[in-house]
C-alpha positions as a printed Julia matrix, in Angstrom:
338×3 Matrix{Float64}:
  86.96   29.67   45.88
  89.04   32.26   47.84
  88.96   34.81   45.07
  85.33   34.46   45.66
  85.81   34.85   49.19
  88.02   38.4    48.78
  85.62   39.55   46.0
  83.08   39.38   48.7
  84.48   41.18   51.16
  86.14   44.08   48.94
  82.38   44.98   47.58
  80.87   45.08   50.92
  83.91   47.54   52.26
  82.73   49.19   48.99
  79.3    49.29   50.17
  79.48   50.56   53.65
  81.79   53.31   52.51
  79.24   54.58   49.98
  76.53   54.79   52.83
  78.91   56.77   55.21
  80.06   59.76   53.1
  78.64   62.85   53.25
  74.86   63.67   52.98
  73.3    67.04   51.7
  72.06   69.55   54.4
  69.03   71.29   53.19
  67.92   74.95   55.6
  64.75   76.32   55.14
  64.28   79.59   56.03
  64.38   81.14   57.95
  67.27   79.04   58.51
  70.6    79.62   57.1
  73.0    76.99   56.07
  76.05   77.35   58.58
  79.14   74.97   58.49
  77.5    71.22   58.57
  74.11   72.5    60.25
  71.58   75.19   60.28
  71.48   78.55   62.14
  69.28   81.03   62.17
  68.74   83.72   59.85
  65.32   85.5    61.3
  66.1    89.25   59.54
  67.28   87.12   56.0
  70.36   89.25   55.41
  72.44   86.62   55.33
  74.64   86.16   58.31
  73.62   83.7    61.18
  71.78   85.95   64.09
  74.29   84.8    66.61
  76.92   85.49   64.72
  75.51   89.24   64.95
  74.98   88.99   68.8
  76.52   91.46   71.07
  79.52   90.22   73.07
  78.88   89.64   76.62
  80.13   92.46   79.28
  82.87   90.82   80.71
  82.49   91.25   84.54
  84.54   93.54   85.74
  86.11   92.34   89.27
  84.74   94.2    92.07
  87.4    96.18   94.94
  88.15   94.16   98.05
  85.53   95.06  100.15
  86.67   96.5   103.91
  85.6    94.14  106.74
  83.25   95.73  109.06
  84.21   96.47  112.41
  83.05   95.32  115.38
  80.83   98.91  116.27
  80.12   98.07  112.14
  78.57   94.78  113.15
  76.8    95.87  116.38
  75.35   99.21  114.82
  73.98   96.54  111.82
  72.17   95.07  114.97
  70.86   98.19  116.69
  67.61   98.9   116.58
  67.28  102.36  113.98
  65.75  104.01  117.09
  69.1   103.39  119.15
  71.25  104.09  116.73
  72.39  108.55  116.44
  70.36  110.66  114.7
  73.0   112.06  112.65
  73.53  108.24  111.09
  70.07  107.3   110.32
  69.55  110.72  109.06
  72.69  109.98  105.96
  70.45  108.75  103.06
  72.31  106.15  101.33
  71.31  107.27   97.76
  72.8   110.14   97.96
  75.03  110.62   94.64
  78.55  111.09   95.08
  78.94  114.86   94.43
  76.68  115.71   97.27
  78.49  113.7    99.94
  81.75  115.58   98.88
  80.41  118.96   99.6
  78.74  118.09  102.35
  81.64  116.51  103.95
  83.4   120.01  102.99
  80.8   121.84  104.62
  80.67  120.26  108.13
  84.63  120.71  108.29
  84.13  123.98  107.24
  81.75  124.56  110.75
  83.74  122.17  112.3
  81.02  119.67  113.06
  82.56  116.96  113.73
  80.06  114.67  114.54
  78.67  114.89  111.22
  81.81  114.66  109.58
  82.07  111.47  111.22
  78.75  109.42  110.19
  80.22  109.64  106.62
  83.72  107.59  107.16
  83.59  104.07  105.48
  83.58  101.41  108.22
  87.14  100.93  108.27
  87.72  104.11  109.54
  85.24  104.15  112.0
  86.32  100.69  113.73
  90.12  102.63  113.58
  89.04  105.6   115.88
  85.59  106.31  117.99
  83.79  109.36  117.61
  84.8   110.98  120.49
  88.82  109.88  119.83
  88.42  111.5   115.95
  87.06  115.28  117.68
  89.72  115.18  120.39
  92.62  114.88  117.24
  90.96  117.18  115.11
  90.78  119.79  118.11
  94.14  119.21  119.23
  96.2   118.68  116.45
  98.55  121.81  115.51
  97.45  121.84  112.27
  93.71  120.77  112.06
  92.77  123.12  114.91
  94.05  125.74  112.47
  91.81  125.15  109.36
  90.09  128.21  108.49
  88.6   127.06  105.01
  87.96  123.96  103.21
  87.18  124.02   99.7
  85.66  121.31   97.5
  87.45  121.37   94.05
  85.62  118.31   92.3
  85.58  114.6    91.7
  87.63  112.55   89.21
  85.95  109.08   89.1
  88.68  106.1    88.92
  85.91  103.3    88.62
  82.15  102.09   89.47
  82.89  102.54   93.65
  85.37  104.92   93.77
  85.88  108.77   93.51
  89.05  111.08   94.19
  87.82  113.89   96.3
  89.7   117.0    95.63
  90.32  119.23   98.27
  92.36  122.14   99.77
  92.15  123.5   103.05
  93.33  127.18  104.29
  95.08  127.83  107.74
  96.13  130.65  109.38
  99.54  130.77  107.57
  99.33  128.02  104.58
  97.62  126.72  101.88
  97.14  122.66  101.62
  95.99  120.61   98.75
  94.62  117.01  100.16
  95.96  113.87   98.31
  94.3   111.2    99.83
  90.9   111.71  100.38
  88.83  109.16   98.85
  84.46  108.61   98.34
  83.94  104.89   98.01
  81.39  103.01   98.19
  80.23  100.98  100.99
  76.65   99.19  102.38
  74.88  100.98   99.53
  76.2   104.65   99.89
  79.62  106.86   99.39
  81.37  107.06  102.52
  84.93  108.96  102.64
  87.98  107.67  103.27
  90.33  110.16  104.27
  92.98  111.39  107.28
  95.19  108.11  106.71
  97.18  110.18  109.65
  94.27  110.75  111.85
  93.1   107.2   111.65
  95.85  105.1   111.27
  98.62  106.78  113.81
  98.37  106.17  117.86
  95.63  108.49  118.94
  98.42  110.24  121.3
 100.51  110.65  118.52
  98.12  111.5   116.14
  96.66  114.17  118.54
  99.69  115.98  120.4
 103.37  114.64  118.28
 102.93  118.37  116.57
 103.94  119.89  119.61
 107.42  117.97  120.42
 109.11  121.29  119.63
 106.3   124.05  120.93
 107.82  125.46  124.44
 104.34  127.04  125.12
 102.17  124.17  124.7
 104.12  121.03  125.18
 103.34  117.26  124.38
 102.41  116.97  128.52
 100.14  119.65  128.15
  98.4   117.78  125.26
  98.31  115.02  127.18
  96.69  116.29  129.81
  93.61  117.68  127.23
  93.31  114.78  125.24
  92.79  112.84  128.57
  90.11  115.01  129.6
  88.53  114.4   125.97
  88.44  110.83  125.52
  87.68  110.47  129.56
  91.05  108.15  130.14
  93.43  108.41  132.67
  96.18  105.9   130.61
  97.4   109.72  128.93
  97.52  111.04  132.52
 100.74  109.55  132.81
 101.42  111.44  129.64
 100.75  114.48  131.3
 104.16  114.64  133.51
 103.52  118.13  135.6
  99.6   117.85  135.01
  99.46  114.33  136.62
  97.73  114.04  139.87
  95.62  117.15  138.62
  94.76  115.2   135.42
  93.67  111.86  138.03
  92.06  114.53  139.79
  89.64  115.77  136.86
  88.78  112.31  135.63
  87.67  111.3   139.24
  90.46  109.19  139.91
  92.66  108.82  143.33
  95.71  111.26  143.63
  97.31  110.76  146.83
 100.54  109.73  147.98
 101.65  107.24  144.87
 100.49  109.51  142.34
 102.37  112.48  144.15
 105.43  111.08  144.54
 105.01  110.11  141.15
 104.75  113.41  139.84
 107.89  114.55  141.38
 109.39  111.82  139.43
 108.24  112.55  136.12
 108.2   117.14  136.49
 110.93  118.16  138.93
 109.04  121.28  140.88
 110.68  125.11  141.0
 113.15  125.22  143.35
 113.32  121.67  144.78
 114.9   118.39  143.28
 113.04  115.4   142.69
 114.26  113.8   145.6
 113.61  116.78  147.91
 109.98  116.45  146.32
 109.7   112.63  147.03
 111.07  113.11  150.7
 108.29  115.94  151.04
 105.52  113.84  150.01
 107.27  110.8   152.28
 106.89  113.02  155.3
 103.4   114.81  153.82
 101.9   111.23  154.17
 104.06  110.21  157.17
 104.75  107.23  155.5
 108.44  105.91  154.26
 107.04  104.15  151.42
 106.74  107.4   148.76
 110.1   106.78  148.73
 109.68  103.37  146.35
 109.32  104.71  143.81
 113.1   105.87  143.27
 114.09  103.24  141.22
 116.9   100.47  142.79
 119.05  101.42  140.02
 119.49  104.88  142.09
 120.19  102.98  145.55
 121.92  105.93  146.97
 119.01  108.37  146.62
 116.64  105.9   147.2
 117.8   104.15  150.83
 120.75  107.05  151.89
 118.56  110.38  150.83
 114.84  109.13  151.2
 115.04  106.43  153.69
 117.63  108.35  155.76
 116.1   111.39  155.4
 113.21  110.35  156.45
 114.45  108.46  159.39
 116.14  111.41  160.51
 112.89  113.66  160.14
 111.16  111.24  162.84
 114.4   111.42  164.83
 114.45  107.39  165.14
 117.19  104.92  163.48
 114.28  102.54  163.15
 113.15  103.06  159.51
 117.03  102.05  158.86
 116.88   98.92  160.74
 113.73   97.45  158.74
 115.75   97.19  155.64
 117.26   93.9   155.02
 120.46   94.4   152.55
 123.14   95.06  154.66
 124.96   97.93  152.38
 121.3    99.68  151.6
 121.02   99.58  155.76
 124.07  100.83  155.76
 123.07  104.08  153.06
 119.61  104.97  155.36
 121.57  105.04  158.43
 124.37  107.4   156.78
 121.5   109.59  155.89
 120.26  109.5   159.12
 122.99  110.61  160.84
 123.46  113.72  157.93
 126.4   112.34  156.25
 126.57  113.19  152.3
 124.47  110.59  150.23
């Protein structure tokens, strides 16, 4: 009985096995046997039609694009109308070569508005219009271009372009290395003048001169000032100072002239002869704070006793608190050596 049993079971294993193994795969065409299944085989030459497919383009990653600014973002928002003419007037589709030698072009007549609606964003939320003309005006070299010449592109992908580029001054010859046409919100804008954009605007304007005796960094100063219409380079402007206030429409009066003695010492006076002037120009001791504490002596025994002795009363002497600085004012109002 249990070799019946086993028999049994053996020839159904048998069985099941027979119905599991592999079954014959008949294509018609046009399919084409492939493998364990059919593919197809539309132009009959004998290979599978994807097999013959074309590999896909592998997407190539795209630059990091530059942020817009915040002018960027407001101009985006400005109705075209509002917006300058020499902006709206840039067509976008513009292929690359003809940006290049336009750009060359308006340096070449120094237009320097139009030079500037064709700056990527980047650039443009680095330096305002008017901040870009002031450098290129200023600057010891830029002011001296007397030829720019467009040599070509050499393309280094899908958005970018190498600009090539020399420019001729009075006394040199200069090949440009890092001007750039990229492109940005559907046109080639340049990106150039890493030192125009990127340094301080004083620095980039007037650091050329730091070793010109006839037109010094102050004297820059005092231009770029006028330029830009901001008195924070006034200060800048050391001899130029109250006439730089002046020509911005700003207050120059007693502060700002005893100021100026501080920072450009007039011909034949010393500073503190100059402060003591203005003191007694203004009839008013207090030109004389701004001599620093750390020179106590000039300050309270030169200025404040000076001054004291001008109006021919100890009294300016006695208003000062500190015992040993009372001490100085009255010693200078009675002539004895500061």
């Amino acid at each position: 009985m249990k070799w019946n049993v086993a028999l049994a079971i053996v020839l159904v294993l048998f069985l099941l096995g027979c119905e599991t193994g592999p079954t014959m795969i008949e294509c018609t065409p046009p399919l084409l046997l492939h493998g364990d299944s059919c593919c197809m085989d539309a132009d009959r030459n004998g290979v599978c039609d994807i097999q013959e497919a074309k590999p896909a383009v592998e997407k190539t990653e795209e630059p990091e694009a530059e942020l817009p600014s915040e002018t960027e973002k407001q101009m985006e928002t400005t109705p075209a109308e509002e917006q300058p003419v020499e902006e709206a007037a840039l067509q976008p589709a513009q292929d690359p070569e003809t940006v290049a030698k336009l750009f060359a072009e308006r340096w070449q007549e120094k237009d320097y508005n139009m030079m500037y609606t064709l700056f990527t964003p980047y650039l443009k939320g680095k330096k305002s219009v008017d901040e870009f003309k002031a450098i290129m005006e200023l600057d010891p070299l830029y002011k001296k271009v007397r030829e720019v010449n467009f040599k070509g592109l050499e393309q280094v992908n899908s958005t970018r372009y190498r600009l090539l580029m020399s420019i001729r001054t009075n006394i040199q010859d200069i090949e440009l290395t890092d001007t750039e046409l990229r492109l940005r919100e559907g046109g080639w804008k340049v990106r150039a003048f890493a030192d125009v954009f990127e340094l301080d605007l004083f620095d980039a304007a007037c650091s050329g001169y730091k070793q010109n005796n006839q037109y010094k960094t102050s004297d820059c100063a005092f231009d770029l000032a006028k330029k830009v219409n901001d008195h924070q380079y006034c200060s800048k402007s050391e001899c130029h100072y109250v006439e730089c206030l002046k020509a911005l429409g700003k207050p120059g009066g007693m502060t700002q002239e005893a100021e100026q003695c501080r920072m450009c010492q007039p011909a034949m006076k010393t500073t503190n002869d100059c402060i003591l002037d203005v003191a007694i120009k203004y009839d008013k001791v207090s030109a004389c704070d701004v001599i620093s504490e750390n020179h106590y002596s000039d300050k309270y025994c030169f200025c404040y006793g000076g001054f004291a002795k001008h109006k021919g009363t100890s009294g300016y002497c006695n208003m000062i608190t500190e015992p040993d600085y009372k001490d100085l004012c009255l010693k200078g109002y009675e002539g004895g050596y500061c």
